[in-house]
N, C-alpha and C positions, 0 to 999 in steps of 0.2 A: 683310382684311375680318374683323370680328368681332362677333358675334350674343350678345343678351343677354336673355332672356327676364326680364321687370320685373313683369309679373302672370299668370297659367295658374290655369285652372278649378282649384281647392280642391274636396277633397268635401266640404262645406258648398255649394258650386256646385252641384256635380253632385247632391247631394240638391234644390235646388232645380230644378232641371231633370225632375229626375222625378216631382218634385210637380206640377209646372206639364205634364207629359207625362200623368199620371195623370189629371190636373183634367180631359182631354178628353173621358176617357172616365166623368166621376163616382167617380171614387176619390183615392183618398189613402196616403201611407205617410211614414212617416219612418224608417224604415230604408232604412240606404244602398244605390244601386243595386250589385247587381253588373258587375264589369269585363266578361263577356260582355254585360251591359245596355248598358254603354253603347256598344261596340263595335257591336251592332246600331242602336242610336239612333242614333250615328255612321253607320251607311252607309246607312240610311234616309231617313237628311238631312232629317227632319220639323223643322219650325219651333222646337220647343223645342230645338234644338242653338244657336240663338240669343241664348242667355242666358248660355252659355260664350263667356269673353273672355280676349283676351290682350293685351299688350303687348308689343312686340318690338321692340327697340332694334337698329339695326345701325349699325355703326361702322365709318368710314375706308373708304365702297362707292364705286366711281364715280357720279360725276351721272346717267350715264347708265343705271347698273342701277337708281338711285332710281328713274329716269323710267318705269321699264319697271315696278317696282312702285305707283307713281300712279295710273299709266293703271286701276288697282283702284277703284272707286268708292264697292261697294254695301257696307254693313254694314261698311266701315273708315275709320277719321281717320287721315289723314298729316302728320308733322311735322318736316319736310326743313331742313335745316340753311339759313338764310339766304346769301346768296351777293351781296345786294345791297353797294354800293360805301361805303352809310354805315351800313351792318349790321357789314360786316366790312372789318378793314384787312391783309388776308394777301396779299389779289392783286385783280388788276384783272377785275370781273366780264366786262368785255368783251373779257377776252383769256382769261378763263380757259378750258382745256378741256376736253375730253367725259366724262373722264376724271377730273380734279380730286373729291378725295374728298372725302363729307359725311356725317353721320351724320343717319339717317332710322329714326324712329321708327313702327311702326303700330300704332294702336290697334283691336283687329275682333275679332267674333265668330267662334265656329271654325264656320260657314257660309262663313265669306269667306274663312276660314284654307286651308279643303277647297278651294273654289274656283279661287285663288289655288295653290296646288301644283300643281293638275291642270294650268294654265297656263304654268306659270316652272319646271315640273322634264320639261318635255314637250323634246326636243330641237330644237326650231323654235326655241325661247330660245336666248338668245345665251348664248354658256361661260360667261360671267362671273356671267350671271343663275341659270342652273342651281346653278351653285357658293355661290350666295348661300341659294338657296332650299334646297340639302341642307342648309346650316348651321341654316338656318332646322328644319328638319327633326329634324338629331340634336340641337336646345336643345328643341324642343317633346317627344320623344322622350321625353328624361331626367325629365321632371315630366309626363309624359300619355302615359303607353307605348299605350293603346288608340287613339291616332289612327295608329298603323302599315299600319292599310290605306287610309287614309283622303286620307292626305299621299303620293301617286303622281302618273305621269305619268299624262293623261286617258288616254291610251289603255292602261293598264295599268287604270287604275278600271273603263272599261267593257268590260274580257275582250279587248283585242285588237284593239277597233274603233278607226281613226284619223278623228275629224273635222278637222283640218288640210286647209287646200286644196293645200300641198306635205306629200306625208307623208316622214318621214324615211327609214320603211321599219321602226325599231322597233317598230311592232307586229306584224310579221313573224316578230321572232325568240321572241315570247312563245307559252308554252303555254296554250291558246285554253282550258285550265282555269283557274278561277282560281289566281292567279299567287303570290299569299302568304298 
């Protein structure tokens, strides 16, 4: 599996972002935010974190970690490798299996970005999803270091607390401070 970030918030983004943060409250700036700004704008998770967008290419994933990031709805476009029989002539869709690799791209705001982590890095996720989502993680990382507290397991986000209806027991071994 391999992860390729194709667009990440620019500060020219993230100056827009604070404009349109500002604008709620009747002001303005165009001087850039600071990295503790956006960090807190980040874990606030106000509506203007929805103007920050990514794209993310992953390549050579199983169908079935694809499927497990689909199931994502809100503030993301998916674009999963075709699999149909007069799309593609590598193998027989009706034999192919669960397994068989494709590349799936998302197009989302880093709303669905946060979201989507707290979901796919939780250990309830199957190995395979986990391991896609930390790739997802150290490529987001490299060009947006303030999403580091943001990109966690849910139970790591909310101090401790597991909403899963099997917990793993992972939030057991966390210090019920916050953790990073």
């Amino acid at each position: 599996m391999k992860v390729e970030i194709l667009k990440y918030p620019t500060e020219e983004d993230w100056l827009l972002c604070k404009r349109v943060t500002l604008n709620t409250v009747s002001k303005d700036s165009t001087k850039m935010p600071s990295d503790e700004w956006k960090v807190k704008l980040l874990e606030a998770e106000h509506s203007p974190v929805r103007t920050l967008n990514f794209c993310i290419k992953m390549i050579d994933i199983p169908y079935f970690v694809s499927v497990h990031f689909v199931r994502h709805k809100f503030g993301v476009e998916h674009f999963v490798t075709s699999q149909r029989n007069d799309r593609q002539t590598k193998y027989d869709r009706n034999k192919a299996p669960q397994d068989a690799p494709v590349t799936h791209i998302m197009y989302l705001n880093a709303q669905s970005l946060i979201n989507i982590a707290h979901k796919r890095l939780c250990f309830q996720a199957s190995k395979e999803t986990r391991e896609l989502m930390n790739l997802i993680v150290e490529e987001v990382l490299k060009t947006n270091p303030e999403f580091k507290t943001v990109l966690v397991p849910n139970c790591v986000y909310r101090g401790g607390k597991c909403t899963e209806f099997n917990c793993c027991g992972y939030n057991k071994t966390l210090d019920k401070v916050r953790v990073w």
